[in-house]
DOBATOR-704650 format. One line per field, with one value per residue (C-alpha): x, y, z; residue in three letters. Coordinates in nm, 4 decimals, decimal comma, padded with zeros to 6 digits. Layout:
N
u (X_...)
v (Y_...)
w (Z_...)
rest (Ala_...)
END
This chain:
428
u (02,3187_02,3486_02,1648_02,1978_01,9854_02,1193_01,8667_01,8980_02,2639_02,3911_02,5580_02,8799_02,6974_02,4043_02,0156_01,9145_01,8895_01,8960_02,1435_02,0774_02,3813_02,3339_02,6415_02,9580_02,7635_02,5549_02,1952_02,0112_02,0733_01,7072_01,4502_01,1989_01,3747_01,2030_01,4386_01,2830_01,4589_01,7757_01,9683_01,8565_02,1253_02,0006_02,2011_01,9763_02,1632_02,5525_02,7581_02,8082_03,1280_03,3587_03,5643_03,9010_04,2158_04,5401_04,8389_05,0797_05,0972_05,3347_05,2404_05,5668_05,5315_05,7711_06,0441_05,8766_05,5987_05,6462_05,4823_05,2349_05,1131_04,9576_04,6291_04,6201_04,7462_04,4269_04,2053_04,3061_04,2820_03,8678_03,8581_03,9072_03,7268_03,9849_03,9109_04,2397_04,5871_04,9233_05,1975_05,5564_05,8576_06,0650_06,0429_06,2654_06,3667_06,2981_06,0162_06,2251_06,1972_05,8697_05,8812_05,8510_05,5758_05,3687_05,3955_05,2930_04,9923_04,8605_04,8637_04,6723_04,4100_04,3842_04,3135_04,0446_03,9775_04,1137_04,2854_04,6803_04,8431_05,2483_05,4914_05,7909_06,1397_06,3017_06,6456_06,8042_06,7818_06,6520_07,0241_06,9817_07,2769_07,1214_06,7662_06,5613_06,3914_06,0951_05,9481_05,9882_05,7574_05,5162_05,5097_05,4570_05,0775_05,1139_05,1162_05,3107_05,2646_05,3999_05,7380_05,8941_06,2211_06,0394_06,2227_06,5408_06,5290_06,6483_06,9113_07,1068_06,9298_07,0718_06,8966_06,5696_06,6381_06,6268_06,3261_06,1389_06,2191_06,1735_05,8225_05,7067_05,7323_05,4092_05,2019_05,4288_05,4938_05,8384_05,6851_05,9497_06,0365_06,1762_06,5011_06,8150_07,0058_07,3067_07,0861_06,9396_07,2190_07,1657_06,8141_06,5556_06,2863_06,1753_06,4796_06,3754_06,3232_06,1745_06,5029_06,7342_06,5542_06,4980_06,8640_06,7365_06,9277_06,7304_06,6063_06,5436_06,2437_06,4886_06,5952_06,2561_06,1911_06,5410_06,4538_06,0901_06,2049_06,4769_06,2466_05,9483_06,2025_06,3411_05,9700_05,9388_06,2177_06,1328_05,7936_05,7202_05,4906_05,6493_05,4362_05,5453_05,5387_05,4409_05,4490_05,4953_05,6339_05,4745_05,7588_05,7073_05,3160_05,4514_05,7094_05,4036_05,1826_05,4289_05,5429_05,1442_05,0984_05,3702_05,1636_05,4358_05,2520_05,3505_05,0562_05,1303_05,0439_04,9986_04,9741_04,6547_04,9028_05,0581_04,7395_04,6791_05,0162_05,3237_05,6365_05,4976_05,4359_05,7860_05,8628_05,7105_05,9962_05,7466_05,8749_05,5336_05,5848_05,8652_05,8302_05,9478_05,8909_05,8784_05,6332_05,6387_05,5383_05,1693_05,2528_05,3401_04,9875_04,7762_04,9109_04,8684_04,5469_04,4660_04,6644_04,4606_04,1599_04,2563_04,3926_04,7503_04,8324_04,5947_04,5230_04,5679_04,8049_04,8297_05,2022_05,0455_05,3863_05,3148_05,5707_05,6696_05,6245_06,0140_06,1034_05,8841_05,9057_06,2805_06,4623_06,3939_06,7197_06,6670_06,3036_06,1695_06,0225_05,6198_05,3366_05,0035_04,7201_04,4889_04,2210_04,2449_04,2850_03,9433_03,8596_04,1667_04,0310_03,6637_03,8577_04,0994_03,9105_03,5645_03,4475_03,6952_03,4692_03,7790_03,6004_03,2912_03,2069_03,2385_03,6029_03,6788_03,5346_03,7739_04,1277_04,0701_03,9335_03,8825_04,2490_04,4441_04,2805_04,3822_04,6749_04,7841_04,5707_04,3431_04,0941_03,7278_03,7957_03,7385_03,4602_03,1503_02,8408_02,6577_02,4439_02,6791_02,9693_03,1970_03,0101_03,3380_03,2079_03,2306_02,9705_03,0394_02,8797_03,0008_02,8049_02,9773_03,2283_03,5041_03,8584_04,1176_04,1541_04,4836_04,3757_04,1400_04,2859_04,3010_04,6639_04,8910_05,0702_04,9887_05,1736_04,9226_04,9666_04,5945_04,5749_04,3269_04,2636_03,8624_03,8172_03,5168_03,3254_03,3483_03,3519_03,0320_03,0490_03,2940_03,2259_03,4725_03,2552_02,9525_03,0984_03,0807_03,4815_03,2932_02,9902_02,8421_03,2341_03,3462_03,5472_03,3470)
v (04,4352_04,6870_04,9465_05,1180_05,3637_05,5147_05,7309_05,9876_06,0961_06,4748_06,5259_06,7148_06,7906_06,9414_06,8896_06,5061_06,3890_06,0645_05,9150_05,6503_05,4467_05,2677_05,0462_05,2495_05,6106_05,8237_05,7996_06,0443_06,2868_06,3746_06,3569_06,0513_05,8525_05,5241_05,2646_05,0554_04,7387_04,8742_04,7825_05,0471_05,1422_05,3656_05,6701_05,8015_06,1421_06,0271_06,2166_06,1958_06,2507_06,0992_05,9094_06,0323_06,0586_06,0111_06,1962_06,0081_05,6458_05,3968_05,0417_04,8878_04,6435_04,5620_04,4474_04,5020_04,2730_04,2145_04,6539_04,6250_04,4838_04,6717_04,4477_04,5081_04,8561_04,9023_04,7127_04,9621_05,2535_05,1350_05,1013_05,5070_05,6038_05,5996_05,5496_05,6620_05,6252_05,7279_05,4787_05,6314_05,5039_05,4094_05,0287_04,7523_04,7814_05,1375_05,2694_05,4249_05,2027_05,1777_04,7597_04,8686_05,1384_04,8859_04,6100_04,8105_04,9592_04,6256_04,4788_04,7728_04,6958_04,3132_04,3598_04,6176_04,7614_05,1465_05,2655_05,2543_05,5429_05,4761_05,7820_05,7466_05,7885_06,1323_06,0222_05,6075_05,4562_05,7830_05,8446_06,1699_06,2300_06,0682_06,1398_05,8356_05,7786_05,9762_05,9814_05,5639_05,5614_05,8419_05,6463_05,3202_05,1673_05,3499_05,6586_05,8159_06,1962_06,2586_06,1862_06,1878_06,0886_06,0953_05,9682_06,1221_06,4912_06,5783_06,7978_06,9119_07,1879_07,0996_06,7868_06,9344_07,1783_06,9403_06,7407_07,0108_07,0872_06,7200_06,7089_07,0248_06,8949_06,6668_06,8241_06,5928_06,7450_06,6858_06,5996_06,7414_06,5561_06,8702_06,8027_06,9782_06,6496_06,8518_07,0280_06,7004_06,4610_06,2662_06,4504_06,2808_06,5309_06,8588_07,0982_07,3496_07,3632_06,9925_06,8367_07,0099_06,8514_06,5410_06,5494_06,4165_06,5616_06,8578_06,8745_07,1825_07,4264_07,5691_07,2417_07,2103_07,5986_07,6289_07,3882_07,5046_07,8277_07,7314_07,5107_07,7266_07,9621_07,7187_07,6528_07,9638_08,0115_07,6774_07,7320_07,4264_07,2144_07,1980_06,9777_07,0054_06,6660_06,6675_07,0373_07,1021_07,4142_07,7755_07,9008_07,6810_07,7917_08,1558_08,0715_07,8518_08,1462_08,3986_08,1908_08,1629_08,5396_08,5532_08,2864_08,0493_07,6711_07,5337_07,3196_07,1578_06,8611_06,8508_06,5361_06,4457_06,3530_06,7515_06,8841_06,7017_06,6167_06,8362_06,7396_06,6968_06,3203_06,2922_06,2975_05,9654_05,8152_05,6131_05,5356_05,5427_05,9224_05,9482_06,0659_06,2263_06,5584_06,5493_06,6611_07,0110_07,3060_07,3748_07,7375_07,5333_07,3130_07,5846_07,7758_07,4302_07,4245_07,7924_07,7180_07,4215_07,6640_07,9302_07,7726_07,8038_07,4214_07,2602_06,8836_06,6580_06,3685_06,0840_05,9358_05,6210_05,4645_05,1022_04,9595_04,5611_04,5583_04,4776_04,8119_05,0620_04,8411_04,9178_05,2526_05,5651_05,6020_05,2805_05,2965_05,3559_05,6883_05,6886_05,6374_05,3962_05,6629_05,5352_05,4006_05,7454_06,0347_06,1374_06,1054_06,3329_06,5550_06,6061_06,6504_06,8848_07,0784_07,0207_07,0243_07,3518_07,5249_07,5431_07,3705_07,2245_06,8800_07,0617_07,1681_06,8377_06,7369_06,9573_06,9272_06,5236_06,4485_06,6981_06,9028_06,5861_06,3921_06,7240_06,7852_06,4208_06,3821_06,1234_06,0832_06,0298_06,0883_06,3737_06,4108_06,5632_06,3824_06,4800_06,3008_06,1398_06,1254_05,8123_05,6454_05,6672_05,7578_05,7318_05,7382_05,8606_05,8417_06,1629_06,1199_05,7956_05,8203_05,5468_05,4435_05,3475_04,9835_04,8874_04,5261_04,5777_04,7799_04,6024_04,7325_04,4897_04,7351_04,8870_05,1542_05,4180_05,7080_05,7310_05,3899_05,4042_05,7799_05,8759_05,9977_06,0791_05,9693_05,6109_05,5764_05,2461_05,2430_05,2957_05,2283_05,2517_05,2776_05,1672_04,8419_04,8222_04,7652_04,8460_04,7945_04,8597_04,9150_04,5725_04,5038_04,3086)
w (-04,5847_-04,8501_-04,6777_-04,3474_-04,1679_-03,9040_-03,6809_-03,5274_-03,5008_-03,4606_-03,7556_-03,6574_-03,2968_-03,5228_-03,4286_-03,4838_-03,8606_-04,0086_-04,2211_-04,5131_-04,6681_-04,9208_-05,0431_-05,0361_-04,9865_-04,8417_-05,0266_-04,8461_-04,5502_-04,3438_-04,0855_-04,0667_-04,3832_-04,4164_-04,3796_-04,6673_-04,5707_-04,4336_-04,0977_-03,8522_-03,6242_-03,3220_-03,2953_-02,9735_-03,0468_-03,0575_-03,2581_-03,6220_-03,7741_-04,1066_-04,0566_-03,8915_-04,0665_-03,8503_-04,0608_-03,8314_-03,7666_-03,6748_-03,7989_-03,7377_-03,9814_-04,1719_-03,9363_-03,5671_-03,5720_-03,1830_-03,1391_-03,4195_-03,7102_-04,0074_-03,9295_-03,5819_-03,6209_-03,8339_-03,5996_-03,3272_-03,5798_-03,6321_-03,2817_-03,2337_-03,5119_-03,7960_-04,1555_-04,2915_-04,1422_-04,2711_-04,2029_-04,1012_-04,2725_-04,0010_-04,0688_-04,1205_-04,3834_-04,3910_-04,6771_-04,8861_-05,1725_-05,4242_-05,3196_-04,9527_-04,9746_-05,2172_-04,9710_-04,6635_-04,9326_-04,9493_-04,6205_-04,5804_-04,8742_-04,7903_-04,3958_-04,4813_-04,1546_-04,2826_-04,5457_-04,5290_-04,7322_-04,6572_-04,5776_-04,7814_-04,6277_-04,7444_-04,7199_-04,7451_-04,4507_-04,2508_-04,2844_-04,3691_-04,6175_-05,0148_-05,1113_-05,1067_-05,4083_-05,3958_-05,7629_-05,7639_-05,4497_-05,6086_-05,9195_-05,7651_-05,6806_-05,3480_-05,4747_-05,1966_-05,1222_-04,7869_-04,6947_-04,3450_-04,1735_-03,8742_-03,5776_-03,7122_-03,8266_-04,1637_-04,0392_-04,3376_-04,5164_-04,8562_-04,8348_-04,6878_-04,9993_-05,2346_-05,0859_-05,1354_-05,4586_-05,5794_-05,4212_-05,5317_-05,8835_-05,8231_-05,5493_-05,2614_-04,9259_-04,6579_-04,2972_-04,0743_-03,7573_-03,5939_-03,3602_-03,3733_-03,2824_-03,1559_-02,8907_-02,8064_-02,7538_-02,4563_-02,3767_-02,1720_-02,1390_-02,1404_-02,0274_-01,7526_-01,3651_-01,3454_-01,5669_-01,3402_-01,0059_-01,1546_-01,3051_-01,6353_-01,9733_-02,1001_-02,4268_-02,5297_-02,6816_-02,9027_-03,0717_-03,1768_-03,2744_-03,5005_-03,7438_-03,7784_-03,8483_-04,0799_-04,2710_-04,3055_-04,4414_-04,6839_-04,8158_-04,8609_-05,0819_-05,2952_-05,3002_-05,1861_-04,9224_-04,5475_-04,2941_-03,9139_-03,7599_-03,3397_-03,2636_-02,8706_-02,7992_-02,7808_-02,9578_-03,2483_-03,2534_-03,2681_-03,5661_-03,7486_-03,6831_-03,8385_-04,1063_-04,2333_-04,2005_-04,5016_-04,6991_-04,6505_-04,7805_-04,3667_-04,1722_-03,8725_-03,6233_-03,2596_-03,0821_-02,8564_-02,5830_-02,5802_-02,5820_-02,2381_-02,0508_-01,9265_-01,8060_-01,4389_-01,4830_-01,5352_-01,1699_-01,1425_-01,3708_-01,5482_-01,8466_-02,0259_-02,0467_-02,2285_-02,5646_-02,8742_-02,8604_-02,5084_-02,2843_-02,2493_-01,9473_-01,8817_-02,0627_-02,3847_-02,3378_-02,3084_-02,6104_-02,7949_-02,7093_-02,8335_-03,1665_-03,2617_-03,2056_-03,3684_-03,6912_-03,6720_-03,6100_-03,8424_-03,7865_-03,4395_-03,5245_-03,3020_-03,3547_-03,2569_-03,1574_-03,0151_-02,8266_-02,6553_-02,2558_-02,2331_-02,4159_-02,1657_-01,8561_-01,7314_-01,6331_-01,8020_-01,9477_-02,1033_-02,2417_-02,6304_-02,6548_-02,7451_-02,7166_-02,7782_-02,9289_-03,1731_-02,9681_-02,7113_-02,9718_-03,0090_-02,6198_-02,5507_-02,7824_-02,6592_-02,2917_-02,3848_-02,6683_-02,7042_-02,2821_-02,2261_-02,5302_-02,7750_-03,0058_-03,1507_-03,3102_-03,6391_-03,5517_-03,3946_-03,7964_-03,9639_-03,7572_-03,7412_-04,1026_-04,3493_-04,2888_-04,2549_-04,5461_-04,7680_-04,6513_-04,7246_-05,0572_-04,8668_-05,1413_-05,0770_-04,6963_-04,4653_-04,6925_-04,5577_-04,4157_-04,7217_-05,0391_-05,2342_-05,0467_-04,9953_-04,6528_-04,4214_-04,1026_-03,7079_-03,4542_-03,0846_-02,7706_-02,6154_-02,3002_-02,1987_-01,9377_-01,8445_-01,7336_-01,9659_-02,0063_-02,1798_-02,1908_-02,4231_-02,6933_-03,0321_-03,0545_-03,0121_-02,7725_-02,4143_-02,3820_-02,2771_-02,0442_-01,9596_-01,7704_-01,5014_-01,6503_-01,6858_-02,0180_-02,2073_-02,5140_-02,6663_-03,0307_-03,1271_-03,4815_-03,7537_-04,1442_-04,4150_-04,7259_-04,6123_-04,4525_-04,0233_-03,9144_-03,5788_-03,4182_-03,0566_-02,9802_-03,1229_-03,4496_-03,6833)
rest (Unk_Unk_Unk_Unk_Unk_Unk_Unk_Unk_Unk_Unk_Unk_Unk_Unk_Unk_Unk_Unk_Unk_Unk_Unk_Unk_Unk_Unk_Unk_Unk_Unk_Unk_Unk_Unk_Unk_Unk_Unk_Unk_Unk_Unk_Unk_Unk_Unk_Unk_Unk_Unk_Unk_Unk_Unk_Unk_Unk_Unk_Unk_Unk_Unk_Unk_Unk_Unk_Unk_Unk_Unk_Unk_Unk_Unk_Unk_Unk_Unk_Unk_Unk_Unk_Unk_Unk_Unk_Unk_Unk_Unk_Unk_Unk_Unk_Unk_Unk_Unk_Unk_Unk_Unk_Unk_Unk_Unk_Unk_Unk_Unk_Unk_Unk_Unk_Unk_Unk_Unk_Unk_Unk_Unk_Unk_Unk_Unk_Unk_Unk_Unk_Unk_Unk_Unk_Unk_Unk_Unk_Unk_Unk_Unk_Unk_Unk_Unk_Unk_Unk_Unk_Unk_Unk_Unk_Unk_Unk_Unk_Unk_Unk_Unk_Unk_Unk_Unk_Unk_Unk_Unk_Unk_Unk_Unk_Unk_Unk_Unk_Unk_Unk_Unk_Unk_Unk_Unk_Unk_Unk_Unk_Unk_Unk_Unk_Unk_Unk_Unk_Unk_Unk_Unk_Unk_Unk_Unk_Unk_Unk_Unk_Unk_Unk_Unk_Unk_Unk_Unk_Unk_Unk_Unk_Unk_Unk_Unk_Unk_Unk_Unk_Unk_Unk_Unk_Unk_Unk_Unk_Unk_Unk_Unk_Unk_Unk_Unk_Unk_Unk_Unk_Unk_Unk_Unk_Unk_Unk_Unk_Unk_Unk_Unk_Unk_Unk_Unk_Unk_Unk_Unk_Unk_Unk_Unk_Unk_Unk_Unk_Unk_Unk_Unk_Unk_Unk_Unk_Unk_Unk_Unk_Unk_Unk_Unk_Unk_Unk_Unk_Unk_Unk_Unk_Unk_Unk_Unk_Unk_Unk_Unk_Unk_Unk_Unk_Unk_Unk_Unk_Unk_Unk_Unk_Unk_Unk_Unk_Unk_Unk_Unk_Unk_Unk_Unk_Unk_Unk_Unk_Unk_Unk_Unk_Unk_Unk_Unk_Unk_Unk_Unk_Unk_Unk_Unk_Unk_Unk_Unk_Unk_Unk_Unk_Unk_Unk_Unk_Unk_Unk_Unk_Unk_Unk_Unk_Unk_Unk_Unk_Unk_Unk_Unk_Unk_Unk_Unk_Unk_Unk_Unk_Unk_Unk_Unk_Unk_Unk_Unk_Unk_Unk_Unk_Unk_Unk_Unk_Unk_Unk_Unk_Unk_Unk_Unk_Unk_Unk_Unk_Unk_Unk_Unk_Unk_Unk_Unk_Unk_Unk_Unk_Unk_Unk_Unk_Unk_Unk_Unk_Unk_Unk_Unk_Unk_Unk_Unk_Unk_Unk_Unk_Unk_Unk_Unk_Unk_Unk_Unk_Unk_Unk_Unk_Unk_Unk_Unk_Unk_Unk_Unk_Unk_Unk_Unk_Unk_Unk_Unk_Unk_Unk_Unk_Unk_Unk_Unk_Unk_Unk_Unk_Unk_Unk_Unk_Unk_Unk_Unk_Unk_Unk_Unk_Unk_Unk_Unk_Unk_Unk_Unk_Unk_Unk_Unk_Unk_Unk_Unk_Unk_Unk_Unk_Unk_Unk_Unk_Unk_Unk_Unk_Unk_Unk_Unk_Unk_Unk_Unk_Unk_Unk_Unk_Unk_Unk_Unk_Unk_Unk_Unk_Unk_Unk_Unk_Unk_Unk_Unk_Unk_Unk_Unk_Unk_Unk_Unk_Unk)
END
């Protein structure tokens, strides 16, 4: 159907109102609007918001089909709520070609279930030593505008230099996967007390920290766009914070898994905590936390990063870093943020939509829930409460550090221009 009421829904955790779409927008924004024909969906006070916009996604496709696929990447995006997502380079072969970018662009158009805006490799091959060719894949029907080594840090800072400066040229920012890999050779987890009992290689705060503050400084001195990829420290939050009270052009990411987890769960040797960044000290969570509050880490990034069972179930030393996160972002989110008071539904609106869509030139999302406005929005039942089933994610992947975990809120319905990609919690 064309038109859809739905009744009843907080708008951005506001008093009740009723929202009409009708085709790809909103028609009319109200109390006691007559449906006139349209499908009624019962929002019996869930929460309104648009659609969410992940800044940090790993689709795996091309090249590791067996973790993900760009359609069931996207399923699993709809699932949590996810209108937009922005697909990492670090493929096979890696996007850092315009014929790469525009074939990961249109798996995303044809599938339909979200938006797929690719990240374009800075350097060839995530090599880090030639620029990749970064006006070809802003040129090119992808219209790239975000480009990221991530999983490899661009470490030379000539290179990171000139990325800048090539970017700035058409409104483009560099998405920095910060890791000194000198400091980190070998590293395993956090370094600190639980490292040295657990004799685990440290990786340390500082590798982290030293090229934040390096590259924040080398934006400055462009003029150009830095974007901080997984921020985990409280160091780093003091550097972002510092660098912003200069006016330095810097926004940053945190992860909904560092908002939640320390290195604690380490001691179980599971390998489904091991990650890149790793998980950090409660200290570092809590000032995390009060960063994403306050403003000085802007958007929550989920760096989604699906992996096969064979590559998480063997020893630590052995395991892919990552984690699953589509599908659990916004639940981690209303645990960690929204029930402690750091935030309201509005915030929640603004670091998980509006911020990322802007900062990555997502256009017609993050919009707001308003007359007119492109009908890309998410529906959540806030008061539901339940344990994390793995076996039903729509990811293609499992690996989940909240399995078993209570966690609230359940995302029912997600529309991406007016059309349902989920309904009553089900893909359509």
């Amino acid at each position: 159907m064309s038109k859809i009421l739905i009744r009843g829904a907080k708008v951005l955790g506001g008093e009740p109102q009723d929202v009409l779409i009708d085709g790809e927008t909103i028609a009319a924004v109200g109390t006691d609007l007559d449906a006139g024909g349209a499908e009624v969906v019962e929002a019996d006070g869930k929460v309104l918001l648009p659609g969410l916009v992940d800044l940090h996604t790993h689709l795996r496709e091309p090249g590791r089909e067996d973790s993900e696929t760009v359609l069931t990447g996207t399923r699993a995006a709809a699932s949590g709520g996810y209108t937009a997502v922005f697909a990492m380079a670090n493929t096979f072969p890696v996007a850092d070609t315009a014929g790469v970018v525009e074939q990961v662009y249109r798996l995303g158009r044809d599938h339909g279930y979200c938006d797929v805006q690719p990240i374009g490799a800075v350097t060839v091959g995530l090599e880090g030593k030639k620029l990749a060719e970064l006006g070809a894949m802003h040129e090119s029907a992808a219209g790239v505008t975000v480009f990221s080594d991530d999983g490899k840090c661009v470490d030379d800072a000539v290179i990171m230099r000139r990325a800048l400066e090539y970017v700035k040229a058409f409104g483009g920012v560099v998405a920095q996967h910060a890791q000194e890999p000198r400091l980190t050779e070998g590293a395993q987890m956090n370094e600190g007390v639980v490292s040295a009992e657990l004799g685990l290689g440290g990786w340390p705060a500082v590798a982290e920290e030293s090229v934040i503050a390096r590259d924040v400084l080398l934006a400055e001195h462009v003029g150009s766009r830095v974007h901080i990829c997984h921020l985990s420290t409280a160091g780093s939050v003091e550097i972002v914070r510092w660098a912003k009270s200069r006016g330095i052009d810097v926004t940053a990411e945190v992860t909904p898994h560092h908002l939640l987890l320390t290195e604690e769960m380490v001691r179980t040797y599971n390998p489904v905590y091991k990650v890149n960044p790793p998980l950090r000290t409660e200290r570092d969570v809590h000032a995390l936390r009060e960063a994403l509050a306050d403003g000085t880490i802007d958007i929550v990034a989920t760096d989604h990063a699906p992996h096969p069972h064979e590559d998480k179930d063997c020893e630590w030393a052995a395991a892919a870093m990552g984690m699953v996160g589509l599908e659990t972002a916004l639940s981690v989110v209303q645990a960690t943020m929204v029930e402690t008071g750091l935030l309201d539904w509005a915030g929640v609106a603004d670091r998980m939509s509006a911020k990322p869509a802007r900062i990555g030139g997502a256009q017609g999302h993050g919009r707001p829930v308003s007359v007119g406005e492109p009908a890309n929005l998410t529906l959540v039942d806030t008061a539901y409460r339940g344990q994390v089933d793995p076996a039903g994610f729509a990811s293609r992947s499992r690996n989940t550090p909240y399995e078993g975990c209570e966690l609230p809120g359940r995302v029912t319905h997600t529309w991406l221009r007016g059309k349902a990609t989920l309904v009553d919690g089900k893909l359509t």
